[in-house]
MARZA-539079 format. One record per residue: x, y, z of N, C-alpha, C in turn. Coordinates in Angstrom, 1 decimal. Example, Ala and Ser with C-alpha at 12.3 -4.5 7.8 and 13.67 -1.06 7.14 Angstrom:
residues 2
<n_px: 13.2; n_py: -5.7; n_pz: 7.8; ca_px: 12.3; ca_py: -4.5; ca_pz: 7.8; c_px: 13.2; c_py: -3.3; c_pz: 7.8>
<n_px: 12.8; n_py: -2.2; n_pz: 7.1; ca_px: 13.7; ca_py: -1.1; ca_pz: 7.1; c_px: 12.9; c_py: 0.0; c_pz: 7.9>
end
This chain:
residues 115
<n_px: 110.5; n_py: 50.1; n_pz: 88.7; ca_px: 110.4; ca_py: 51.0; ca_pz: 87.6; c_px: 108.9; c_py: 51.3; c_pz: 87.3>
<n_px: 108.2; n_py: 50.0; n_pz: 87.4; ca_px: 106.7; ca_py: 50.5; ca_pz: 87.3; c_px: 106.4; c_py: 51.7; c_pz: 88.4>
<n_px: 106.4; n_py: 51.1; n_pz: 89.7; ca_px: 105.5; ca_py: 52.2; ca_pz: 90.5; c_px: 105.9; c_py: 53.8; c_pz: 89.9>
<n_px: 107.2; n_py: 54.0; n_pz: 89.8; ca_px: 107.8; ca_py: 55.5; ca_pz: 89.3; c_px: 106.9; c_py: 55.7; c_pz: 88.2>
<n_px: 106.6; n_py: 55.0; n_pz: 87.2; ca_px: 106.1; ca_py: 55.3; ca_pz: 86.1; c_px: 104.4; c_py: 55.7; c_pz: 86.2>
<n_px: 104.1; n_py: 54.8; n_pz: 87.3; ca_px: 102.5; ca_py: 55.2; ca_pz: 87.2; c_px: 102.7; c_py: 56.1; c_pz: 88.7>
<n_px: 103.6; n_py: 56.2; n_pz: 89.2; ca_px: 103.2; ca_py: 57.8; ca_pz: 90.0; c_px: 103.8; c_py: 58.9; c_pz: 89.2>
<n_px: 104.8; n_py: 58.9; n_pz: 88.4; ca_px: 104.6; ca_py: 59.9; ca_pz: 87.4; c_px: 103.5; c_py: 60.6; c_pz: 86.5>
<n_px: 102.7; n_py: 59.5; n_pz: 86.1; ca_px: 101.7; ca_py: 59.4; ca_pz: 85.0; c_px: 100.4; c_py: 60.2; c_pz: 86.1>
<n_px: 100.1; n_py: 59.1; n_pz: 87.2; ca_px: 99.4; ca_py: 59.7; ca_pz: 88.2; c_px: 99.5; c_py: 62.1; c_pz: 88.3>
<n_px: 101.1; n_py: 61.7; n_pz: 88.6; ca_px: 101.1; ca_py: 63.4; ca_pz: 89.1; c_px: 100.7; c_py: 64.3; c_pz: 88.1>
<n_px: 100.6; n_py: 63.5; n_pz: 86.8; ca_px: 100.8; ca_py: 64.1; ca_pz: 85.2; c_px: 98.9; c_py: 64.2; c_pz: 85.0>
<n_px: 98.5; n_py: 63.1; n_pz: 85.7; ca_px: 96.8; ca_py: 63.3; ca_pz: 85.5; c_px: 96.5; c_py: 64.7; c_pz: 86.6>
<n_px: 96.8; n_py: 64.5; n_pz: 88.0; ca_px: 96.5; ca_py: 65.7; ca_pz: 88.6; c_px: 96.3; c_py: 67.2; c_pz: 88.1>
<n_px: 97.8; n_py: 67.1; n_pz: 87.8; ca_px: 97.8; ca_py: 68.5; ca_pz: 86.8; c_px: 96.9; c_py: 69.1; c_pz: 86.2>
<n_px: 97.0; n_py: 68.1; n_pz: 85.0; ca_px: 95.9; ca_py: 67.9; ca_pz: 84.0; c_px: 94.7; c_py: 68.2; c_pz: 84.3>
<n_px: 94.1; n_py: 67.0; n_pz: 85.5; ca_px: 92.3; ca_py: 67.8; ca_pz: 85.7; c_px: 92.6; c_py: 68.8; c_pz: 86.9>
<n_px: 93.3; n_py: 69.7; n_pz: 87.4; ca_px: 93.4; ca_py: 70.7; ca_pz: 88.3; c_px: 93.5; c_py: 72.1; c_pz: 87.0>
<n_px: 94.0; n_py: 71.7; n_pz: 86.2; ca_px: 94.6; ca_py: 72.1; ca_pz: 85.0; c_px: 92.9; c_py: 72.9; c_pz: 83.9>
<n_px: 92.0; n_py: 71.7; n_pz: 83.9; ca_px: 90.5; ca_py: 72.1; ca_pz: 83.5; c_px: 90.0; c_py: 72.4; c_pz: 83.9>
<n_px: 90.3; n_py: 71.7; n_pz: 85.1; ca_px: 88.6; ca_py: 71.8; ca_pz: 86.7; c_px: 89.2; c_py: 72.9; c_pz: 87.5>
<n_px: 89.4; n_py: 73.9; n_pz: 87.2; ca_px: 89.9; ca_py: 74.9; ca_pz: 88.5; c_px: 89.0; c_py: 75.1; c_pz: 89.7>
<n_px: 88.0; n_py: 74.9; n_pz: 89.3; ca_px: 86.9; ca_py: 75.4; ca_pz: 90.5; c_px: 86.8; c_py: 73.7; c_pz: 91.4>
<n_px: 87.5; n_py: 73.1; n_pz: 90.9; ca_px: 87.1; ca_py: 71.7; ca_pz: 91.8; c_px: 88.4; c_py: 71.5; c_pz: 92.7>
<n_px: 89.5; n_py: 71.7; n_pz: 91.9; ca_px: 90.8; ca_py: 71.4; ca_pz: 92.6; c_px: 91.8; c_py: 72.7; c_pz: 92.2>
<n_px: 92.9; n_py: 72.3; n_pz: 93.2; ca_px: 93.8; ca_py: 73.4; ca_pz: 93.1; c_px: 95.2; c_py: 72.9; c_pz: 93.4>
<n_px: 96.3; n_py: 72.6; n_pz: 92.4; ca_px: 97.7; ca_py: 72.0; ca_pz: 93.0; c_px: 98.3; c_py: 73.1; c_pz: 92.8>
<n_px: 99.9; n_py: 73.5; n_pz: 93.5; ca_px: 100.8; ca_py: 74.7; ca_pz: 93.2; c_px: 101.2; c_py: 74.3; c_pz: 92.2>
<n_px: 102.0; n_py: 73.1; n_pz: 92.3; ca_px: 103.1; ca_py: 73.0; ca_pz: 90.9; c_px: 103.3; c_py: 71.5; c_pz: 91.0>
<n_px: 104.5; n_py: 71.4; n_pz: 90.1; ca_px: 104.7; ca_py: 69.8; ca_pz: 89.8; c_px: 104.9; c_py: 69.0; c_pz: 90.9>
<n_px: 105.6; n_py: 69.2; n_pz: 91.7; ca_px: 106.6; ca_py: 68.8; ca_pz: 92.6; c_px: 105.5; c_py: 68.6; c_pz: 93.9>
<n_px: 104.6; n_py: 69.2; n_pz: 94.0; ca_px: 103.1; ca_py: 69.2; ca_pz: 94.9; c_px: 102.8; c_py: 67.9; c_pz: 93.9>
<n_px: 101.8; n_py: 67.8; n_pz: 93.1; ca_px: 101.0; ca_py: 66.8; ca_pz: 92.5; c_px: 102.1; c_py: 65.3; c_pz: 92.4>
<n_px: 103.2; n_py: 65.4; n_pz: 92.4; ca_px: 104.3; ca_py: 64.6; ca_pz: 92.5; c_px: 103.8; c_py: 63.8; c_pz: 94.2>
<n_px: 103.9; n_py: 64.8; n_pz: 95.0; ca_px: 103.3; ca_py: 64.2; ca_pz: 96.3; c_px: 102.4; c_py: 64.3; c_pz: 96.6>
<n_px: 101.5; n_py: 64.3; n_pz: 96.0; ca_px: 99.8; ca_py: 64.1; ca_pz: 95.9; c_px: 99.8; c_py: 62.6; c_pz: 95.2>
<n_px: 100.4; n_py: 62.2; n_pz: 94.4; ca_px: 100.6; ca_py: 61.0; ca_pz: 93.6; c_px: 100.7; c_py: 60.0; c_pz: 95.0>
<n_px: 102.0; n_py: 60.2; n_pz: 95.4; ca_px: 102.3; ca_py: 59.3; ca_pz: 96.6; c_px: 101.8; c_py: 59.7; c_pz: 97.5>
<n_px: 101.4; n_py: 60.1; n_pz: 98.2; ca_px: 100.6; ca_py: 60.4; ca_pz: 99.6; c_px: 99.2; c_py: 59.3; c_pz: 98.9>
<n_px: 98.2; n_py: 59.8; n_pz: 97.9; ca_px: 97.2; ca_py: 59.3; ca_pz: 97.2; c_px: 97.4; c_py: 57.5; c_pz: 96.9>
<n_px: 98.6; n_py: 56.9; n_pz: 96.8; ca_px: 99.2; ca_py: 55.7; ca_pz: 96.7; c_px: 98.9; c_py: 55.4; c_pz: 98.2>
<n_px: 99.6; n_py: 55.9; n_pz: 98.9; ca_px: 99.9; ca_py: 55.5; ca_pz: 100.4; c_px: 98.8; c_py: 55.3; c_pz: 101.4>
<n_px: 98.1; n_py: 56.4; n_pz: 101.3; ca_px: 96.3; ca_py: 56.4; ca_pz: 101.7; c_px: 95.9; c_py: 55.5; c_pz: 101.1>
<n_px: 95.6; n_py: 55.1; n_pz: 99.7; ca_px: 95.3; ca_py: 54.2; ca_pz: 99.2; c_px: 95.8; c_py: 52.7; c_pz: 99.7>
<n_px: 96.4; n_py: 52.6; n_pz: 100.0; ca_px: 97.5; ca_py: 50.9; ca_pz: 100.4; c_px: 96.7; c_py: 51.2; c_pz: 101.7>
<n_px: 97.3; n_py: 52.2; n_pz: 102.7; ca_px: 97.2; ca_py: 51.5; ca_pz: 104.4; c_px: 95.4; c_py: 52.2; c_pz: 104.2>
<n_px: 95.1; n_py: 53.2; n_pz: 104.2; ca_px: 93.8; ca_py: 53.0; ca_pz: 104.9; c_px: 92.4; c_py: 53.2; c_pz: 104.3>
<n_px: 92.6; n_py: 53.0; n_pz: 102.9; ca_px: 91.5; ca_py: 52.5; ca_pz: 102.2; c_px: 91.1; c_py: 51.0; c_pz: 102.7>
<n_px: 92.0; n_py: 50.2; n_pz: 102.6; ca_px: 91.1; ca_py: 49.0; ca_pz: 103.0; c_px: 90.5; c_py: 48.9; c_pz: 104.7>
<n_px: 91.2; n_py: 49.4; n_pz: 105.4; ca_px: 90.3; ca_py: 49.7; ca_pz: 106.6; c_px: 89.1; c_py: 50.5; c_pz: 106.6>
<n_px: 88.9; n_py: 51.6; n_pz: 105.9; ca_px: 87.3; ca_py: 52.2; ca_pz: 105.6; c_px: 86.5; c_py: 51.2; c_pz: 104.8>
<n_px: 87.2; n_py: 50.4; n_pz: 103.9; ca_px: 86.0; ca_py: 49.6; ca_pz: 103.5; c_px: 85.8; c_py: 48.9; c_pz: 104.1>
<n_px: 86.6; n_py: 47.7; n_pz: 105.2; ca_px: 86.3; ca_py: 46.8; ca_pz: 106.2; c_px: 85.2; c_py: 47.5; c_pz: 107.1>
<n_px: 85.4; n_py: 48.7; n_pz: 107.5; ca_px: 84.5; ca_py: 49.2; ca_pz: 108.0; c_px: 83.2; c_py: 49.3; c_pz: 107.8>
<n_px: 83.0; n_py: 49.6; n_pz: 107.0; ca_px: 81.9; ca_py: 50.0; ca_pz: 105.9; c_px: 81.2; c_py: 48.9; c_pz: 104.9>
<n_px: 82.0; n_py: 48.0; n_pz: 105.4; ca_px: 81.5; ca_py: 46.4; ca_pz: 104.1; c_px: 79.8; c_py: 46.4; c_pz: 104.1>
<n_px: 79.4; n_py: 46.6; n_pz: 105.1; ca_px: 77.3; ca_py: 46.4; ca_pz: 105.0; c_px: 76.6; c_py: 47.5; c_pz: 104.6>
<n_px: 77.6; n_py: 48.5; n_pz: 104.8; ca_px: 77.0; ca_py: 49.9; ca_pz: 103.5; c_px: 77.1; c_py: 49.8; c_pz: 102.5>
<n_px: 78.2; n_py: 49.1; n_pz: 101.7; ca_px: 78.8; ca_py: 49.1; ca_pz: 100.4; c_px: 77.9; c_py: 47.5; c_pz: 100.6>
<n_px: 77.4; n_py: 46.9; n_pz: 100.6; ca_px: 77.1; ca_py: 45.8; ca_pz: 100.3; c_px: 75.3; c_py: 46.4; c_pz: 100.1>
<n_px: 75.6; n_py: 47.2; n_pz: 101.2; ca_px: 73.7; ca_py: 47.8; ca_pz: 100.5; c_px: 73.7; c_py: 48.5; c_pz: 99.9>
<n_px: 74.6; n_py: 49.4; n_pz: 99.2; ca_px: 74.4; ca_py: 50.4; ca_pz: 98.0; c_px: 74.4; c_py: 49.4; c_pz: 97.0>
<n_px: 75.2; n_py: 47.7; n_pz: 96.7; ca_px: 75.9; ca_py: 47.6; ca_pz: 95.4; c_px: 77.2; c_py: 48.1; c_pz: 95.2>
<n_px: 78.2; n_py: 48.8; n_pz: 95.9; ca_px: 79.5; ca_py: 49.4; ca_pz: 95.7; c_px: 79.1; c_py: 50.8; c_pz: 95.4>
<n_px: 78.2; n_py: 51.5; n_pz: 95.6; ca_px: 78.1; ca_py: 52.8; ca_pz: 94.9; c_px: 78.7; c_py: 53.6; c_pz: 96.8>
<n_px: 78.9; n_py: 52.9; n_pz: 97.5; ca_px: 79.8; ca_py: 53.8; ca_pz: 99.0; c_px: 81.1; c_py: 53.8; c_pz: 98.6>
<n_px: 82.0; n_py: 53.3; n_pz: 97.5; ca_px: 83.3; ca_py: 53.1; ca_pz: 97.3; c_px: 83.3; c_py: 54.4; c_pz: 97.1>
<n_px: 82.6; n_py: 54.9; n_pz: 96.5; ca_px: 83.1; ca_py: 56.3; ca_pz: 95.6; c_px: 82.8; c_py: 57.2; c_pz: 96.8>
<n_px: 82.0; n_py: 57.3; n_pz: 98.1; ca_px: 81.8; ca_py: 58.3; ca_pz: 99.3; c_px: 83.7; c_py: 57.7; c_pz: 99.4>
<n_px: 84.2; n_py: 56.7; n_pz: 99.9; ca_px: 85.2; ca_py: 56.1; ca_pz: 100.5; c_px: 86.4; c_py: 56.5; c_pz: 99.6>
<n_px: 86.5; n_py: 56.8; n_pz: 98.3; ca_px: 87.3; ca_py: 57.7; ca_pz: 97.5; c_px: 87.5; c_py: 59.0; c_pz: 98.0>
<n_px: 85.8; n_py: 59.5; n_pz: 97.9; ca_px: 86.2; ca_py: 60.7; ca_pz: 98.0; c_px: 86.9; c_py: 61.6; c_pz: 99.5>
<n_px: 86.6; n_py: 60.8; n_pz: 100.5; ca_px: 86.9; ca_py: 60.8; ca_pz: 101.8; c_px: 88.7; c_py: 60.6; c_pz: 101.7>
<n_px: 89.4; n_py: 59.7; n_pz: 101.0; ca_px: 90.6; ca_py: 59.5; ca_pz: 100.7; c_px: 91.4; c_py: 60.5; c_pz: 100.1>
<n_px: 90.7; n_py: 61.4; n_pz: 99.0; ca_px: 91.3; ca_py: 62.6; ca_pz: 98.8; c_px: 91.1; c_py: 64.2; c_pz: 99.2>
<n_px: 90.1; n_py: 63.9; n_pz: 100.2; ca_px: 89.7; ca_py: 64.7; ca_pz: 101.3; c_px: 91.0; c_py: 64.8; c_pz: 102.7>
<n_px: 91.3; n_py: 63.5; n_pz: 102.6; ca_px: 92.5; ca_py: 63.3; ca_pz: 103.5; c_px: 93.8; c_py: 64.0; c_pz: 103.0>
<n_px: 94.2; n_py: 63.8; n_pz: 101.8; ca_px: 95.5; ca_py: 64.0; ca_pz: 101.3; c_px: 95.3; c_py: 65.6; c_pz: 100.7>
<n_px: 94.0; n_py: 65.9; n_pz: 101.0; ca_px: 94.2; ca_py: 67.7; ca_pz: 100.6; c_px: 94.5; c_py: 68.3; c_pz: 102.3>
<n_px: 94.2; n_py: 67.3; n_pz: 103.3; ca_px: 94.4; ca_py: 67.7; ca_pz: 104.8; c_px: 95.9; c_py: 67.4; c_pz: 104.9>
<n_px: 96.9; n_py: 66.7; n_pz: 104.2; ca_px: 98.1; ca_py: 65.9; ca_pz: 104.8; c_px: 99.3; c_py: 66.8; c_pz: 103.6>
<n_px: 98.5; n_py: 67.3; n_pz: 102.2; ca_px: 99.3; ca_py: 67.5; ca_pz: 101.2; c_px: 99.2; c_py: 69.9; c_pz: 101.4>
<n_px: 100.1; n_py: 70.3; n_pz: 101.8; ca_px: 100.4; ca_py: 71.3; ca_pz: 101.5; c_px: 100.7; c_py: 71.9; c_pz: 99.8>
<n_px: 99.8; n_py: 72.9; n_pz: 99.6; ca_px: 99.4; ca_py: 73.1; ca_pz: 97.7; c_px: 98.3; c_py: 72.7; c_pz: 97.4>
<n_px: 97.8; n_py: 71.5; n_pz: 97.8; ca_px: 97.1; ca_py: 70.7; ca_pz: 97.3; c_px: 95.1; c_py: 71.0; c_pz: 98.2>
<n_px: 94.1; n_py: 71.7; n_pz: 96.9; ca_px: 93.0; ca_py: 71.9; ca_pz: 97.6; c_px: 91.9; c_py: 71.6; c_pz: 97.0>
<n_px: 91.0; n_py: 70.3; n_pz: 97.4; ca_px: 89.8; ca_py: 70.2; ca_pz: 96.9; c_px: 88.7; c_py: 70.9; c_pz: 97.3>
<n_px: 87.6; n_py: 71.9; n_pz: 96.3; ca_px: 86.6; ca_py: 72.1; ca_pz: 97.3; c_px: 85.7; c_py: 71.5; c_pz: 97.7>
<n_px: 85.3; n_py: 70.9; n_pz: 98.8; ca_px: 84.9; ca_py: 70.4; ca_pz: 99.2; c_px: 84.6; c_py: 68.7; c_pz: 99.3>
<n_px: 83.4; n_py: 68.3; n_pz: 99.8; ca_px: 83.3; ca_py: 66.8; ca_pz: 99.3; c_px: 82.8; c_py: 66.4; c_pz: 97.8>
<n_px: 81.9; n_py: 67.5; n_pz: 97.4; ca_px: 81.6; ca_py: 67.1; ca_pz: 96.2; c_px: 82.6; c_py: 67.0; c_pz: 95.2>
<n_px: 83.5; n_py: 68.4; n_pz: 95.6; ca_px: 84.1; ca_py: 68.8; ca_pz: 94.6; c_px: 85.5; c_py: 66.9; c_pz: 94.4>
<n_px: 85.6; n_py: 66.6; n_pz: 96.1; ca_px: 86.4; ca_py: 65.6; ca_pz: 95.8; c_px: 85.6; c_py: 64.3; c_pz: 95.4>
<n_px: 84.7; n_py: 64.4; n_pz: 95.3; ca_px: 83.4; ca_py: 63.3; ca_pz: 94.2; c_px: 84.3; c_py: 63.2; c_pz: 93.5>
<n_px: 83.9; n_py: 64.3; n_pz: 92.7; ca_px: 84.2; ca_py: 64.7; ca_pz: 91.3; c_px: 85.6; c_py: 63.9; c_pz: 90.7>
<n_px: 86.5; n_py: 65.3; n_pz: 91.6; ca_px: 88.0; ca_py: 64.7; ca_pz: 91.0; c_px: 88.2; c_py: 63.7; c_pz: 91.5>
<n_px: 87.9; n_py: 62.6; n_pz: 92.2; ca_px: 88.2; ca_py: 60.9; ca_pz: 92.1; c_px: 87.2; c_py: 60.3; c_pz: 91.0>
<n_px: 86.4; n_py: 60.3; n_pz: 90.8; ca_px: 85.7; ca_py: 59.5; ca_pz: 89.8; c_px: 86.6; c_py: 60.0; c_pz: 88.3>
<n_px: 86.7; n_py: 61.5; n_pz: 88.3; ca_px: 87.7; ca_py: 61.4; ca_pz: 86.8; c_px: 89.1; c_py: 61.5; c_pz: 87.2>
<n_px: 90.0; n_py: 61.2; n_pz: 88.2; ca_px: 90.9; ca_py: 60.5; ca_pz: 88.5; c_px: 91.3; c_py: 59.4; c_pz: 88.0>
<n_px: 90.1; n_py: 58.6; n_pz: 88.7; ca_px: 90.5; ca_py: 57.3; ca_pz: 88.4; c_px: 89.5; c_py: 56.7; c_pz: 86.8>
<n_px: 88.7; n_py: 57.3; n_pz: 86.5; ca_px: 88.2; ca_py: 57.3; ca_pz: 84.9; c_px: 90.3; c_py: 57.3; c_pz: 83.7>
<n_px: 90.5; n_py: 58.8; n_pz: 84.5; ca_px: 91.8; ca_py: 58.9; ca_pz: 83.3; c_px: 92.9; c_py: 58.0; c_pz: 84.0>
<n_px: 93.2; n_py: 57.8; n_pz: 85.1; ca_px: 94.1; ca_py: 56.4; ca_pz: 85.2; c_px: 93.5; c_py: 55.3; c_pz: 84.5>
<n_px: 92.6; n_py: 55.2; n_pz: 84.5; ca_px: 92.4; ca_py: 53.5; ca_pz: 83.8; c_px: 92.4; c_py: 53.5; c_pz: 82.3>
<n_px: 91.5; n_py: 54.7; n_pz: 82.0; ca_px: 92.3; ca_py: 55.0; ca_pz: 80.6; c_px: 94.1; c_py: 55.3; c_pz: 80.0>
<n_px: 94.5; n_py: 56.0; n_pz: 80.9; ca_px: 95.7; ca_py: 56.2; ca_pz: 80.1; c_px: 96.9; c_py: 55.0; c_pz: 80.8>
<n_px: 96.5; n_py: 53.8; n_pz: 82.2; ca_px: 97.3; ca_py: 53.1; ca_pz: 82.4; c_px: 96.9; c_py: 51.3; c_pz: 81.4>
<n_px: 95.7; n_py: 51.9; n_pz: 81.0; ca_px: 95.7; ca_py: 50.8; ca_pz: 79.7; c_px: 96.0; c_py: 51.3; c_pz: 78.5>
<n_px: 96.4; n_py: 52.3; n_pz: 77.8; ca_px: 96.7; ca_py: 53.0; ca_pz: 76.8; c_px: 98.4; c_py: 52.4; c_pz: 77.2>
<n_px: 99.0; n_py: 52.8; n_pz: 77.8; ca_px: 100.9; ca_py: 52.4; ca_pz: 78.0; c_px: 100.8; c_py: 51.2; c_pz: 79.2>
<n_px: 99.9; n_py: 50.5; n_pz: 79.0; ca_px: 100.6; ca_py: 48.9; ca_pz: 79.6; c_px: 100.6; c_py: 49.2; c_pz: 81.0>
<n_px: 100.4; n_py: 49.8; n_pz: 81.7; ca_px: 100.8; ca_py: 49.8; ca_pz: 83.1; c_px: 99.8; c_py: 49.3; c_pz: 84.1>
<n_px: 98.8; n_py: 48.1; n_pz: 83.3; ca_px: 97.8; ca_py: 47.5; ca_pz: 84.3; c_px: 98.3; c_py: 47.1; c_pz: 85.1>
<n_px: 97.8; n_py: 47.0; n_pz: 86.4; ca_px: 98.2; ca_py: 45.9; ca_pz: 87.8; c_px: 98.5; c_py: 44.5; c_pz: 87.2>
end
């Protein structure tokens, strides 16, 4: 029941900053950001942690400031994998991952739904 709830909440933030940020991102409709949620979950599980395995002596020489290239790279993928779903460019998916995951952590500590 959790996962449903924070990939609802998740599809509910997309919206939201696609919803402000027009010029950064672009979803069609609910039912798109719905699987933007889970695709974004899924990328997240299998192959985020192999880009960082990869990458451990870059991110160990920034200080962790390569997590956020390795974000953005991850939702660079899921605008390649998710039909509706368009970031412009790398910056632009900078962007929407850093306030992505800024309003997840805010609103999944606001309704309890920490890890």
């Amino acid at each position: 029941m959790k996962l449903l709830i924070r990939i609802l909440l998740t599809s509910i933030l997309v919206m939201v900053i696609t919803h402000f940020f027009p010029s950064i991102a672009y979803v069609d409709g609910f039912t798109t950001s719905i699987i933007v949620a889970v695709v974004l979950g899924l990328l997240n599980l299998f192959v985020k942690p192999i880009l960082v395995l990869f990458t451990l002596p870059v991110t160990i020489f920034t200080l962790g400031l390569f997590l956020l290239v390795i974000n953005a790279v991850i939702i660079l993928l899921c605008t390649k994998l998710v039909d509706g779903f368009k970031v412009d460019g790398f910056l632009g998916a900078l962007l929407f991952s850093i306030i992505l995951s800024l309003s997840q952590s805010l609103v999944f500590a606001i309704t309890g739904e920490n890890k």
